[in-house]
C-alpha positions in Angstrom: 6.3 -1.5 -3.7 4.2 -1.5 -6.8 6.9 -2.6 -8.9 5.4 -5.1 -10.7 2.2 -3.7 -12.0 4.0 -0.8 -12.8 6.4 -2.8 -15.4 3.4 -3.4 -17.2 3.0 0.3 -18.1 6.2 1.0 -19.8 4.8 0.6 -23.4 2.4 2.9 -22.5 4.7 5.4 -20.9 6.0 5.9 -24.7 2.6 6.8 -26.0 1.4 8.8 -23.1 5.0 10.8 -23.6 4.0 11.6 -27.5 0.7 12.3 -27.2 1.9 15.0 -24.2 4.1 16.6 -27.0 1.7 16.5 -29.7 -1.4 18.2 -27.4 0.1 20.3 -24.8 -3.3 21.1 -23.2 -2.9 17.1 -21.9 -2.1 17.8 -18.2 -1.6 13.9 -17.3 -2.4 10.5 -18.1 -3.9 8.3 -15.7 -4.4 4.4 -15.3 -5.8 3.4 -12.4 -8.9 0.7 -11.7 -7.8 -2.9 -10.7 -5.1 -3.2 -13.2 -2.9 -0.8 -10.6 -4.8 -2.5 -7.7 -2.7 -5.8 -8.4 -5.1 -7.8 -9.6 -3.7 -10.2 -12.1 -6.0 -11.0 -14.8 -8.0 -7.5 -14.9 -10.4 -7.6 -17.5 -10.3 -3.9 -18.5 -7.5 -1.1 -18.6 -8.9 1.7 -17.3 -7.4 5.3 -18.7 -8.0 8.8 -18.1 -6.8 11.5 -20.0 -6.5 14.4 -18.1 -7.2 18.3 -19.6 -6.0 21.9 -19.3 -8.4 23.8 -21.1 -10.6 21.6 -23.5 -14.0 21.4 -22.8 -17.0 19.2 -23.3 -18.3 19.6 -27.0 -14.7 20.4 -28.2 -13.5 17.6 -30.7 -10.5 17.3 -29.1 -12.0 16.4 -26.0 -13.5 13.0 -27.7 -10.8 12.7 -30.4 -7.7 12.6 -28.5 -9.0 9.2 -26.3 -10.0 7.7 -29.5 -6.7 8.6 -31.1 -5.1 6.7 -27.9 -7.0 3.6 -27.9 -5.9 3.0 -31.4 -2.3 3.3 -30.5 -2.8 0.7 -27.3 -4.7 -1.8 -30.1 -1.9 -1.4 -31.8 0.2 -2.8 -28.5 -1.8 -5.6 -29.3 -4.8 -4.8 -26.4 -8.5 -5.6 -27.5 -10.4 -2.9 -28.1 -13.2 -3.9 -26.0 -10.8 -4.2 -22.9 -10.0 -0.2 -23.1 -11.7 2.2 -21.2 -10.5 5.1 -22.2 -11.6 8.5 -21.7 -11.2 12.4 -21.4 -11.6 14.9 -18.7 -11.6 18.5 -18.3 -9.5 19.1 -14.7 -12.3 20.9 -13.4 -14.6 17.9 -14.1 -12.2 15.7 -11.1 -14.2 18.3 -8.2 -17.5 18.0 -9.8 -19.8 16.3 -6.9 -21.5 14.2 -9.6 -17.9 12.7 -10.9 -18.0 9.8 -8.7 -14.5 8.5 -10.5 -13.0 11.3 -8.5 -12.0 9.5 -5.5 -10.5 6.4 -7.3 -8.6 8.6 -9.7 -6.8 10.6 -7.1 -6.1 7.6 -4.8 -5.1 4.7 -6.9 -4.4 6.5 -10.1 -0.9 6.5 -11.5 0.5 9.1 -13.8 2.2 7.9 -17.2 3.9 11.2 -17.4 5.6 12.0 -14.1 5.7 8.3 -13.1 4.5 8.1 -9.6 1.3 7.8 -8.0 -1.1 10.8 -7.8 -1.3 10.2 -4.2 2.5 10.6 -3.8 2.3 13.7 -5.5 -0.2 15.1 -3.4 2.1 14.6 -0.4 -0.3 11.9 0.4 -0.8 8.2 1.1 -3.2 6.1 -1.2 -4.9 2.5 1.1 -7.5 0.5 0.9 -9.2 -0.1 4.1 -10.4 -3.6 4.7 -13.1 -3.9 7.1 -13.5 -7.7 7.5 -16.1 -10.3 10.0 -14.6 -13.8 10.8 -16.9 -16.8 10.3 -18.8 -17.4 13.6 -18.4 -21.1 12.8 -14.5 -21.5 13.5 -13.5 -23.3 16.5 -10.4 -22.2 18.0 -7.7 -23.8 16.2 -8.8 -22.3 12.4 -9.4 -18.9 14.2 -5.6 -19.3 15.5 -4.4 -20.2 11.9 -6.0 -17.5 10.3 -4.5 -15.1 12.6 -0.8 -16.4 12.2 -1.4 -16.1 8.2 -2.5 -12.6 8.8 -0.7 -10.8 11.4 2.6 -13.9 11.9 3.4 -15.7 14.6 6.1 -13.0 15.5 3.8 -10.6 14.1 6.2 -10.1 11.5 5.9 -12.3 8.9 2.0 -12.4 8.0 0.5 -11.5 4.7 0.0 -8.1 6.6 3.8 -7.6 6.6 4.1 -9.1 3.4 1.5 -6.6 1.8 3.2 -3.5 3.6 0.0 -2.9 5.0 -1.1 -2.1 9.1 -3.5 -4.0 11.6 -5.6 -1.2 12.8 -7.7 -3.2 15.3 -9.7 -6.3 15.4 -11.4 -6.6 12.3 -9.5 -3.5 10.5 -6.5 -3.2 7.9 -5.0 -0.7 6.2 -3.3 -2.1 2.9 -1.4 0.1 0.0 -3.7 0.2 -2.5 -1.3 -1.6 -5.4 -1.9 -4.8 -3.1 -5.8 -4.3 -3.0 -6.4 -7.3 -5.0 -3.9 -9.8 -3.4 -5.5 -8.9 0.3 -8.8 -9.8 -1.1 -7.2 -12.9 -2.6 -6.4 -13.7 0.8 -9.8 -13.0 2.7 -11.4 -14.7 -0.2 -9.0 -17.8 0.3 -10.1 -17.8 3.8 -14.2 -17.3 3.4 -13.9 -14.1 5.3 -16.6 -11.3 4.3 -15.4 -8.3 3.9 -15.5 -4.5 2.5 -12.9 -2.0 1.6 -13.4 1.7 1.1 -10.7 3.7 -0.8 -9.0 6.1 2.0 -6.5 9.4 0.7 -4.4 9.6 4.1 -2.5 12.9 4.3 1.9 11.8 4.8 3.3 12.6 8.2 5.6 15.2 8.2 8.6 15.4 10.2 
């Protein structure tokens, strides 16, 4: 589970928390971007500030990011590592806010503490579509394969990740471990490419 990354947020939680109170048109507050994706060293925090009812051209709708980012700096984050900024919730289903899909998928709300994905009833992955290196001979092919999938098919960085073998060349990894599969590929010289994928929960 996302544990980790998550316990990096709690600061942040506070802030997010008052600045709900103090704006009540502030429908959620959303990190998401490669800090939740698991990468360790992410050079940027990425933040959006989700609206009810303020619109483009309304100060508010600049101010209140502005008003956040100082509170982070005050955290101690550098100012040029924010990326901070304000939406109306109508803007998420505009065709030429390409942030959409990454917001709804990876993002995870400060306020209500979970994943937006969970509270859409769905599943957020990254979908790893990856080509081994024609030059292997049989023996790193064999090792590569027991590092990903385990000898017993069990206890591979697959298993580790929580993620699921699709087919040859195709995996299915939460997206809080995005970063630690590409480690892994990376580690390996395996091209690759990943595509965000919002996968509707199975109901029973």
């Amino acid at each position: 589970m996302p544990g980790d990354c998550i316990k990096k947020f709690e600061g942040i939680m506070k802030i997010a928390r008052e600045f709900k109170e103090k704006y009540p048109e502030v429908f959620d507050i959303v990190v998401y971007g490669s800090t939740v994706r698991g990468k360790e060293h992410p050079r940027d925090l990425d933040i959006v500030i989700i609206y009810f009812g303020i619109k483009r051209g309304d100060e508010r709708y600049y101010s209140i990011p502005f008003q956040f980012r100082k509170r982070l700096m005050e955290l101690g984050y550098q100012r040029e590592k924010l990326d901070i900024k304000g939406i109306d919730i109508s803007e998420l289903f505009e065709p030429n806010f390409f942030a959409s899909l990454g917001i709804l998928t990876e993002g995870y709300s400060l306020l209500k503490c979970r994943f937006l994905h969970e509270l859409l009833n769905g599943e957020g992955h990254a979908m790893f579509t990856y080509k081994l290196p024609n030059e292997w001979d049989h023996n790193t092919l064999n090792k590569f394969l027991h590092a990903l999938k385990g000898r017993d098919r069990r206890s591979g960085i697959i298993e580790e990740l929580e993620g699921r073998y699709m087919s040859r060349g195709v995996v299915l990894i939460p997206v809080w471990n995005t970063e630690k599969f590409k480690r892994f590929l990376e580690l390996w010289g395996v091209d690759y490419e990943y595509s965000l994928i919002l996968k509707t929960s199975r109901l029973m």
